[in-house]
N, C-alpha and C positions, 0 to 999 in steps of 0.2 A: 504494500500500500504506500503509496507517494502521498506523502503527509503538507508538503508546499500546495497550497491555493493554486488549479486551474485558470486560467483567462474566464473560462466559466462560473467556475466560483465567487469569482473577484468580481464578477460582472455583476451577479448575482446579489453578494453583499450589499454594492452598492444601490441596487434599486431597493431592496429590503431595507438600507436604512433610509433613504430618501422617502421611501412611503411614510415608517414609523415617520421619521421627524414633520411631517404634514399633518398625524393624525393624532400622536400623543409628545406628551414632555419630557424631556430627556433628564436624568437625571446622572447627578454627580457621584464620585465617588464617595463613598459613608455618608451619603445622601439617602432617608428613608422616605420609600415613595410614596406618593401623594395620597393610596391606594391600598396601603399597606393595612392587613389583616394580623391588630393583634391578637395572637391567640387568649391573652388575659383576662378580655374582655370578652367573656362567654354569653353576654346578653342574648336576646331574642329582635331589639335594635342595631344590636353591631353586626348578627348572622344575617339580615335584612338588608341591610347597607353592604354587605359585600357581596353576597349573592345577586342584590342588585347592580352593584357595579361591574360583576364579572359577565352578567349578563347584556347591560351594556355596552363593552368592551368585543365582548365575542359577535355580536352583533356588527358592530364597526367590521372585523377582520372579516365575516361574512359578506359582508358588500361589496372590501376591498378584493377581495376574492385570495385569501390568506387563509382559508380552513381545511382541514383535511389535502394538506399538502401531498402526503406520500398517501390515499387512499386514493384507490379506483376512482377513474374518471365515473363509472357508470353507478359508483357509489355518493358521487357528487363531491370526489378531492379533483385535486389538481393532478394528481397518477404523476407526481415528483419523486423523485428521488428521496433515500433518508438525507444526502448530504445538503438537499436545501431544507428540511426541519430542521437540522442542527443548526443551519447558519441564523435560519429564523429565531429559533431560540436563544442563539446567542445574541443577537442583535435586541431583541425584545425585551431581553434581562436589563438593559442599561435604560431601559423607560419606565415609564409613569405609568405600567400597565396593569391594567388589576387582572389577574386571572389567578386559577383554582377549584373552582368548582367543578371545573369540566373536566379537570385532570383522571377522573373515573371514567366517565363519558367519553368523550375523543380521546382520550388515551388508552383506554382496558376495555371499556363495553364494545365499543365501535367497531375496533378489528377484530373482537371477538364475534361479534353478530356477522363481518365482512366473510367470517371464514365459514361461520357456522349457521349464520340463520339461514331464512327462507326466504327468497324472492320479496316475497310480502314485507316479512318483518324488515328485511333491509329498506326499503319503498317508503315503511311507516316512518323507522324509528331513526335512520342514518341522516336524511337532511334536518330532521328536525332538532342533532344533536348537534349539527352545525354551526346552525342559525344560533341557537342558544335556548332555546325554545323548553329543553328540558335536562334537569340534572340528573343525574345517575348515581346509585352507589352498587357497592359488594356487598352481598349478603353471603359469605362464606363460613365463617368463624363462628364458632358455637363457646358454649362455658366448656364442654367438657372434651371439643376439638378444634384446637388451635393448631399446633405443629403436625398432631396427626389430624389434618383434615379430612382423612378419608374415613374419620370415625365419626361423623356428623350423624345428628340421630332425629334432625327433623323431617318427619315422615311428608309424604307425596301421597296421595291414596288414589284410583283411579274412579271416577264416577260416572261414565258416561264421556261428555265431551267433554269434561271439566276435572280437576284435580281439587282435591282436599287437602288443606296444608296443614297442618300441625307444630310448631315445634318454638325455636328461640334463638337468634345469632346475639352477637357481642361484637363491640369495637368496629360495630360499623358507622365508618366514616360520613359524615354528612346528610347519615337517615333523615334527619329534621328536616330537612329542606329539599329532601330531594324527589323526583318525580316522578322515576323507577329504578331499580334496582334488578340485578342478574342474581336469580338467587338457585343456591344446590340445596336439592333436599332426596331423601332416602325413599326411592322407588320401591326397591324390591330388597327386601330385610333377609329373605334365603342366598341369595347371589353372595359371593366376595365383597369385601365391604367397599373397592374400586371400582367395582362392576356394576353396582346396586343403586348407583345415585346418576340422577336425573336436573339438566338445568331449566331454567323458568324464565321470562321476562317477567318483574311484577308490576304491578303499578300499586304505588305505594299510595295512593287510595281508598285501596279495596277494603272492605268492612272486613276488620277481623285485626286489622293491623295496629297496633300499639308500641309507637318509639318512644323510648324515655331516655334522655340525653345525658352520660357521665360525665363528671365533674373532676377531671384533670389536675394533676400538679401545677400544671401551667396555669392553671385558673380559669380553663377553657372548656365547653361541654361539644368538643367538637367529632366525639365519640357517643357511639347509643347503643342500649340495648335496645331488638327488638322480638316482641312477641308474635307469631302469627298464631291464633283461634279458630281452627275452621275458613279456614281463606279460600275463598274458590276462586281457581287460575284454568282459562279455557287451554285447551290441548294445543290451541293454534300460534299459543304464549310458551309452546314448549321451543326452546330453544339445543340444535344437534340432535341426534337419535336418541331412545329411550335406554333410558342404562348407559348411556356414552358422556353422561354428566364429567366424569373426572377426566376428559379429554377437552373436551369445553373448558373447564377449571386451568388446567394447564396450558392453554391460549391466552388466556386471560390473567396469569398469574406471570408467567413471561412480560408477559407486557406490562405488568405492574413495575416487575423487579429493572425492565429498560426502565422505564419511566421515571422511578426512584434513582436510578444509576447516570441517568444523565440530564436530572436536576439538582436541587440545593438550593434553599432560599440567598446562600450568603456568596458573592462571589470571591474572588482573589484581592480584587482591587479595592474593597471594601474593610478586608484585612488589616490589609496597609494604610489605608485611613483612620482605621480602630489606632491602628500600633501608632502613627502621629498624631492622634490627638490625645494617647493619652503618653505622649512622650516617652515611648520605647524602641520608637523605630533606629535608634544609634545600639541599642542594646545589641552588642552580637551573638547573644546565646538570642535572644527574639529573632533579629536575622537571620539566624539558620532553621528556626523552626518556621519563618514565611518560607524560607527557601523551600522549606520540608512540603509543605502545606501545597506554594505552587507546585512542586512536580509532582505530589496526589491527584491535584485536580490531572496533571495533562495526561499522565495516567488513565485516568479516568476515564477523558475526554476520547482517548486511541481505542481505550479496551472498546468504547460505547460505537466508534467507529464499527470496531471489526465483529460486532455483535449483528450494527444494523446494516453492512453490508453482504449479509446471507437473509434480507429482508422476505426476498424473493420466494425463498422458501421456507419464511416464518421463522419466526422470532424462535431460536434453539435453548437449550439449557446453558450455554456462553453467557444469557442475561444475568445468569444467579452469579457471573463474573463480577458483572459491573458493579452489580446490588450488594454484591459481599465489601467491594473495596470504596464503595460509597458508604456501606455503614460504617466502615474505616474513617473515612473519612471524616463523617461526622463526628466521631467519638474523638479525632483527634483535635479539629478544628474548635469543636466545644469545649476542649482542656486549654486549648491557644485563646480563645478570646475572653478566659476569664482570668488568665496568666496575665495578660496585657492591662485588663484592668487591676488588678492587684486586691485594696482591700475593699475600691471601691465595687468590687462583684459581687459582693453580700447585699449592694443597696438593691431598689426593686423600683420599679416604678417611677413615677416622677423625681425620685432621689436616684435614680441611676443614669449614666451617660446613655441619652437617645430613647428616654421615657423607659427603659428596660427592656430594649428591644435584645440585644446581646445578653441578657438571662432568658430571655424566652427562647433565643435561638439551641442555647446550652440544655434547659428541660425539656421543649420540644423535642430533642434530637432521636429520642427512644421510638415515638411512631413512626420515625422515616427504618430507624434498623431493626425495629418488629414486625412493621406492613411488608406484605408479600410473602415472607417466611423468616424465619430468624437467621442470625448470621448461620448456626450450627445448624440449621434445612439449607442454607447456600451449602455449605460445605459438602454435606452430604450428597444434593447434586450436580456437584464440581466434582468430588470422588469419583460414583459411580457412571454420571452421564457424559462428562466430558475427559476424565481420566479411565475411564474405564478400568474404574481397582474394582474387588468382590463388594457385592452391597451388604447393608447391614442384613443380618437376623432379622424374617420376618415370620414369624411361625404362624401365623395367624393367617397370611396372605389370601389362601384358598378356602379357608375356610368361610361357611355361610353365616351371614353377619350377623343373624340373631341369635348363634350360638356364642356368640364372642360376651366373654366376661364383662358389665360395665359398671 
């Protein structure tokens, strides 16, 4: 891979940033944007105001004809390359731009629906995720399956042309506000417990459904439990073949761990603003650890390359690369920016440098290295998928899932 910018690329930059600078503010370095979603502020007016601005926002890029870059033209992208989303993303971080909510939606439902839905369901649910029209979450994670996700125990029941839902997720992102959700639930309890589960589009709607919003160290309830009670979901909302749910799940959990692997709320250049304003930047134990810090990210930035350029035939087990050395990242950059501040990192809030944006970044950090799988689920498929060592001990694997101990 030749890592120097094309005439194409460069081409490219440049009209991407001449658009941004027409349509949003560009912002400086250790400059907090205009747009900027504290996680602290867990209200029911701050999740209002941002969801409204992101929607805004995604709107604008909709018109400008800026969405769904690398999706199918017939899915209503631009059928780009990965390498102009990168440049996109990179360019767009340095603005005034509010987005996030859609980061489920056009990042994890969208390709997931591209690969696996139906005619139909792509028709319905792909331009309107564009537009901005509607938010999306993950309904995967249960109390009592998290890592093994493939122990999930809320039932599917078959009724005619419609399914019965049963059961309860957790730590799903943005249930409060959002408009549907791809959810796995347990089809057939005799089958292997991989075999046995079935995906869903829901519309978080439907009678039955009960989200109740967790309440964060951060000070944010930007996590929910939720209940489904008898939910009825017609057949035509089933999403890939029946019993092919954990192959869906892994389209879309791929695409989580890119997604996670080649964002960050904090960039490089922001670093170095922290470390001069708070008079560390001559420090040379501080200077070696930016140095450290930039060559993570570029890191990063190659592994995310050679991830999305096998795009063509969907996003590999190589994601849980990026995803493993981004939660790296995080853990490392969150010990750096409260090193820089020193004793003033204990303050909070209006007593902290940038209203505490730089401690929110630091407690934050744990949902970005637990969403998708944990570092030690990255490993495991970097071991077996991409190094091809023996997998772990599975005694249970074949076995029919309502015999399995719970």
């Amino acid at each position: 891979m030749d890592f120097e910018e094309t005439d194409e690329e460069r081409a490219f930059r440049v009209e991407v940033r001449a658009w941004l600078d027409a349509h949003a503010k560009r912002r400086e370095a250790g400059e907090q944007s205009d747009h900027s979603y504290m996680p602290g502020d867990g209200s029911p007016e701050a999740d209002a105001l941002h969801v409204g601005a992101c929607k805004e926002w995604q709107r604008v890029l909709y018109e400008g004809g800026w969405t769904g870059i690398t999706w199918p033209v017939e899915a209503g992208g631009r059928g780009g390359p990965g390498w102009q989303q990168r440049i996109f993303n990179e360019e767009q971080s340095h603005y005034n731009a509010a987005v996030g909510v859609f980061a489920v939606g056009i990042g994890m439902a969208g390709p997931t629906i591209i690969v696996w839905g139906s005619p139909e369901q792509q028709e319905r649910f792909l331009p309107a995720m564009l537009r901005g029209d509607d938010v999306w979450c993950q309904l995967f994670s249960e109390p009592g399956a998290g890592s093994d996700l493939a122990g999930l125990r809320t039932r599917a029941e078959r009724d005619g042309d419609e399914w019965t839902v049963n059961g309860q997720k957790v730590w799903t992102s943005g249930a409060h506000y959002s408009d549907w959700g791809l959810l796995l639930a347990r089809s057939d309890p005799d089958a292997p417990k991989h075999k046995g589960i079935t995906a869903f589009l829901l519309d978080m709607r439907t009678p039955g459904i009960d989200v109740r919003p967790l309440r964060q160290i951060t000070g944010a309830s930007h996590f929910n439990e939720v209940f489904l009670t008898d939910v009825r979901i017609p057949d035509s909302m089933r999403v890939g073949p029946l019993g092919g749910g954990w192959r869906v799940a892994n389209t879309m959990l791929s695409n989580e761990r890119a997604l996670i692997g080649s964002g960050g709320r904090v960039g490089f250049r922001d670093l170095v603003a922290l470390a001069k304003r708070c008079g560390a930047d001559d420090d040379p134990v501080v200077r070696q650890e930016l140095a450290r810090s930039y060559t993570r990210l570029q890191l990063i930035k190659w592994l995310g390359w050679r991830a999305r350029s096998r795009k063509d035939q969907g996003l590999g087990p190589e994601a849980s690369v990026v995803k493993l050395a981004a939660s790296r990242r995080l853990e490392y950059d969150g010990d750096l920016v409260m090193t820089l501040q020193g004793a003033e990192s204990m303050l909070y809030d209006d007593d902290a440098i940038q209203h505490g944006y730089w401690q929110q970044q630091f407690l934050g950090q744990w949902s970005s290295r637990l969403g998708g799988g944990t570092e030690q689920i990255q490993r495991n498929v970097i071991g077996e998928r991409v190094l091809g060592l023996p997998s772990e001990p599975r005694p249970g694997k074949d076995t029919p899932f309502r015999e399995l101990p719970s």
